[in-house]
C-alpha positions in Angstrom: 18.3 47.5 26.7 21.0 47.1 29.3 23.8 48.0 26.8 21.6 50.8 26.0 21.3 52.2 30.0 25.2 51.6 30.3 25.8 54.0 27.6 23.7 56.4 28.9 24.8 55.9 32.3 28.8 55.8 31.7 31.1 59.3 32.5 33.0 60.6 29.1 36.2 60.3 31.1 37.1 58.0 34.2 40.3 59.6 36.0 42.2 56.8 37.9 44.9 58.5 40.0 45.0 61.6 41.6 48.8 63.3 41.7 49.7 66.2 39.0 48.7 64.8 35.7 45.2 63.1 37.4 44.0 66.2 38.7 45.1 68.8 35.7 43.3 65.7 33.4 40.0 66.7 35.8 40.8 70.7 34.9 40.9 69.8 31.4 37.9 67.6 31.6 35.8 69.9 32.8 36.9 72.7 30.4 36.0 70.7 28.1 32.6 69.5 29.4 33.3 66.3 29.5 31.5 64.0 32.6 34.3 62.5 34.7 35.2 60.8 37.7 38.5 60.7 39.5 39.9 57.5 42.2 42.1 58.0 44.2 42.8 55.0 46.6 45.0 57.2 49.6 43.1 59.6 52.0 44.6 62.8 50.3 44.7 64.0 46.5 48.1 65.0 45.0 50.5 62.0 44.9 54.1 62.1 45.8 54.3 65.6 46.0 51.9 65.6 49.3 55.8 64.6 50.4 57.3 67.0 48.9 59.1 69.3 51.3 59.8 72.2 49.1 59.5 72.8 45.2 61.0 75.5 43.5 60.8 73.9 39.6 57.3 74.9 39.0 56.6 77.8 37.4 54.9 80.5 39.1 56.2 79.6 41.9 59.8 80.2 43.3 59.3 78.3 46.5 56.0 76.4 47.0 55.5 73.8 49.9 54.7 70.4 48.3 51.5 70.5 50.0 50.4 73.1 49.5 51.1 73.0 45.8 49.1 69.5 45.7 45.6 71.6 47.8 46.0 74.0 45.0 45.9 71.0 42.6 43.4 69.4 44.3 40.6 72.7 44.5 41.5 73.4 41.0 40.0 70.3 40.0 37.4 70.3 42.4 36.1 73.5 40.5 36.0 71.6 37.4 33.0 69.3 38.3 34.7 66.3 38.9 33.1 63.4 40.7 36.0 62.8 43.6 36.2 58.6 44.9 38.3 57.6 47.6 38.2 53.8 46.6 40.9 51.6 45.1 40.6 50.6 41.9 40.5 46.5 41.9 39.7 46.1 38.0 39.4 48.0 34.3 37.8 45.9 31.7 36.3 47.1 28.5 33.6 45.3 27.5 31.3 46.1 24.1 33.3 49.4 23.9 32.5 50.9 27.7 35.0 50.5 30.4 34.3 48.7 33.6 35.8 50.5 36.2 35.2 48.2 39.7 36.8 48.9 43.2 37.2 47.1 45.9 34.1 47.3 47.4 32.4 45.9 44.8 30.9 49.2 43.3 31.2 49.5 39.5 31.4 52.5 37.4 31.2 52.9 33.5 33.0 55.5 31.3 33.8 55.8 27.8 37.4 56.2 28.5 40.0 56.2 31.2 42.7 57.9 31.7 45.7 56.1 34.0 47.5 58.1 35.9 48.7 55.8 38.6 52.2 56.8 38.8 55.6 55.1 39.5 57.1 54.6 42.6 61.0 55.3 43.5 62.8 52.2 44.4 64.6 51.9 47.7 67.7 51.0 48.7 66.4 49.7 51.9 69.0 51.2 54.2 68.8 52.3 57.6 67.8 55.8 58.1 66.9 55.9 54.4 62.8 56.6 55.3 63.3 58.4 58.4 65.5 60.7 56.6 62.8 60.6 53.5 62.6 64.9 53.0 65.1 65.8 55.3 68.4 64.7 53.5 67.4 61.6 51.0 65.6 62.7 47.9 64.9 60.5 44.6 64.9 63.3 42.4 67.7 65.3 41.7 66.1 67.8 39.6 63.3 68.3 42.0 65.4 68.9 45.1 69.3 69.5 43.7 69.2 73.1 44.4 69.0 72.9 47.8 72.3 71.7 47.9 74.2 74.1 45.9 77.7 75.0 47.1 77.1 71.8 49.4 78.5 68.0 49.7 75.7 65.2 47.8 76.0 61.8 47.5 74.6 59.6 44.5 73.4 56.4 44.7 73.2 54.1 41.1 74.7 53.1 38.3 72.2 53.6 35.5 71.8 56.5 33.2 69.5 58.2 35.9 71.9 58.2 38.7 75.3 59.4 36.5 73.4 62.1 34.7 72.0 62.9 38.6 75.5 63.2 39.4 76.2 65.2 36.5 73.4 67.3 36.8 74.5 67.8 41.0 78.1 68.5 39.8 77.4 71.8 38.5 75.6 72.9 41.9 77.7 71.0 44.5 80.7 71.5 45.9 81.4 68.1 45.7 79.6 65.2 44.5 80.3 61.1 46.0 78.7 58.5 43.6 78.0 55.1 45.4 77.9 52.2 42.9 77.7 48.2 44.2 79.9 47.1 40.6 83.1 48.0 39.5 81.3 48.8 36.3 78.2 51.0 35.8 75.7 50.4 33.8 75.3 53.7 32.1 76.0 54.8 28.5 80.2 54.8 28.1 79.6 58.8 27.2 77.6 59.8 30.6 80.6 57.8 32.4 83.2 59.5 30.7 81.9 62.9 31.5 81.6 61.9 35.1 85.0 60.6 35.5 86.3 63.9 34.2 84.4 66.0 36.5 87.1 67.3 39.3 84.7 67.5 41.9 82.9 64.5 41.7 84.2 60.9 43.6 83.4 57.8 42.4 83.7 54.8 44.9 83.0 51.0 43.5 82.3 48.0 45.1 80.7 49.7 47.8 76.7 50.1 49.0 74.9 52.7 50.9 73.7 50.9 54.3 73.0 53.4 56.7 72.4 57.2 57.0 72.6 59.0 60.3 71.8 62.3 62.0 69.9 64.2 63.9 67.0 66.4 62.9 68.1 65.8 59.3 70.7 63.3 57.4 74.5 64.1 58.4 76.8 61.4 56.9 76.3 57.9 55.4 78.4 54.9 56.0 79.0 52.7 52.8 79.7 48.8 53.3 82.7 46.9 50.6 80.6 44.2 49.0 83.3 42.3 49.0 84.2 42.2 52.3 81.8 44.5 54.7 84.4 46.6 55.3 82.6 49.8 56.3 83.6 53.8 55.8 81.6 56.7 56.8 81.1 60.3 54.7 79.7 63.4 55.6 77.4 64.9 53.8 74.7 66.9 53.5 72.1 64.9 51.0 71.4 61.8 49.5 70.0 61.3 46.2 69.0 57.5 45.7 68.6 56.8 41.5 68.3 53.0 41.7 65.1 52.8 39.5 61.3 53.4 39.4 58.3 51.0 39.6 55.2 51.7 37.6 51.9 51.2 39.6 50.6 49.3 36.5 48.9 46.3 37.9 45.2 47.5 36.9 46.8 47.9 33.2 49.8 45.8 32.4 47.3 42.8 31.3 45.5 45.4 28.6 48.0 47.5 26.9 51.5 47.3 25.6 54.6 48.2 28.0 58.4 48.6 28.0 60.6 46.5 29.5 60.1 48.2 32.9 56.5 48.1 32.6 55.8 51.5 31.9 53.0 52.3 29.2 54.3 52.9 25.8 52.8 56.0 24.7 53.9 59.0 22.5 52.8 62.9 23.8 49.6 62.8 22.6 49.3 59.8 25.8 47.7 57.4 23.3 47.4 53.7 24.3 47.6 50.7 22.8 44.4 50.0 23.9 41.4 52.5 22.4 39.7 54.8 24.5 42.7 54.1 27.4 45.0 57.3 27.7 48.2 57.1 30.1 49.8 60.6 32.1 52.3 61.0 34.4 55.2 59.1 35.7 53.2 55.8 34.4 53.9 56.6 31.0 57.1 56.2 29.1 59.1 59.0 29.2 62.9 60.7 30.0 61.9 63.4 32.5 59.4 62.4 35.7 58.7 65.8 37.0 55.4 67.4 38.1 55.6 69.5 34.9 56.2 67.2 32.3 53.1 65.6 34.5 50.7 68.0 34.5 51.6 68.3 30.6 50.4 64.7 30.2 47.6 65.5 31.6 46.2 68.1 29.7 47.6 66.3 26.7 45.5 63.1 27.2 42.5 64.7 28.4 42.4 66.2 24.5 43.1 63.3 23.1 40.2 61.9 24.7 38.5 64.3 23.7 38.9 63.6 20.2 38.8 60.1 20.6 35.3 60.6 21.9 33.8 63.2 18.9 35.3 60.4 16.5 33.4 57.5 18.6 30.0 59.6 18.6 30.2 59.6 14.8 30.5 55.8 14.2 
């Protein structure tokens, strides 16, 4: 009998997350008429771009304060029906095919399935200046934020394939572009590096890291410290673009479905799991482009296979 109430009981779709692809998953949810409940465990909706300063990638919009692009987001779904929860989510469990959804004050709430869409965090570097200057010179996305500094001086942080195709990608828009990397070697493919090295207005400096940006009312120059030695220089420029990695926010999932390497959740476009009835969008998933587009995508993509997941469920 209780298995029986829980059924009845549970939402079609539990939403955990509330940036881009959490709230287009509650548009698409409630186009589709499906019961569903969204957590989000900070005071406001909308993710990282709440922090955004301004976005000018998202179509429909030349120039859209970050924002105000997440309210718009955020009433959106709120039109849709969704049941909105300002709780963190402590646990997920499926248990005899329904998910236990449990936050931290002890409340639990049952759906049929779940859609993550906790994100990924940008690394940091950890340098002086680095948050104070967070939107007003330092970025962690250079396609969100690298036309702003067309015709001007950028400076790239990394060594991976994220921060030397950054570089690349701010060559063709800079005036000049100053790659930071700790090793004498970077860690990127060989091809990515060779293009870099034969762009004329791009400086690469080794052995070096980034350890303090200064300025005013926004960053004005950075001052790089020799690994080796400490031996410090200082460049001006006008921003910083940091590329030293993400971090999924995939504790509630890790333990439940399969990951890469980096502990993102391996899942193809259709946002499919390992684990049935568990859908993944956004940054959290595996994937070569984070962007709020390629987010938003995600979660319109899951939210159908959910859908479909569900009409085939119904039928067992």
């Amino acid at each position: 009998m209780a298995d029986k109430f829980i059924i009845n009981e549970a939402s079609d779709v539990c939403i955990i997350g509330s940036g881009p692809a959490g709230l287009c998953a509650s548009v698409y949810a409630g186009r589709a008429g499906l019961k569903h409940v969204i957590y989000e465990k900070f005071p406001m909706c909308g993710g990282q771009i709440v922090n955004t300063g301004d976005v000018e990638n998202y179509p429909g919009f030349s120039s859209v304060g970050g924002f105000e692009l997440a309210q718009k987001f955020y009433e959106h779904a709120v039109s849709a029906g969704g049941s909105f929860r300002s709780e963190t989510v402590k646990s997920v469990i499926k248990n005899n095919g329904i998910f236990e959804i449990t936050s931290e004050n002890g409340k639990t709430t049952y759906s049929k399935t779940v859609i993550a869409a906790t994100g990924a965090k940008s690394k940091t570097l950890g340098a002086k200046g680095e948050i104070e200057f967070t939107g007003k010179g330092v970025s962690y996305c250079a396609h969100c934020d690298g036309a702003f500094y067309r015709n001007k001086t950028a400076v790239v942080v990394g060594g991976g394939d994220t921060a030397v195709s950054d570089a690349l990608y701010l060559s063709n828009l800079c005036k000049q572009v100053i790659v930071v990397h700790r090793r004498d070697g970077f860690r990127a493919a060989k091809s990515l590096v060779d293009k870099l090295e034969s762009k004329e207005n791009v400086k690469i400096i080794r052995g070096f890291v980034l350890s303090e940006i200064k300025g005013d009312t926004k960053a004005e120059s950075v001052i790089l410290k020799r690994v080796k030695n400490n031996e410090t220089q200082e460049f001006l420029t006008d921003g910083i673009f940091i590329a030293v990695g993400a971090s999924p926010e995939n504790a509630l999932f890790k333990d439940i479905v399969k990951t890469d390497e980096a502990g993102f959740i391996t899942a193809n476009e259709d946002c499919i799991t390992s684990l049935e009835g568990l859908f993944v969008a956004g940054d959290l998933r595996t994937k070569p482009l984070r962007q709020i587009v390629t987010a938003v995508s995600d979660g319109a993509n899951a939210i159908y296979s959910a859908e479909k997941y569900l009409r085939e469920s119904s039928k067992k």
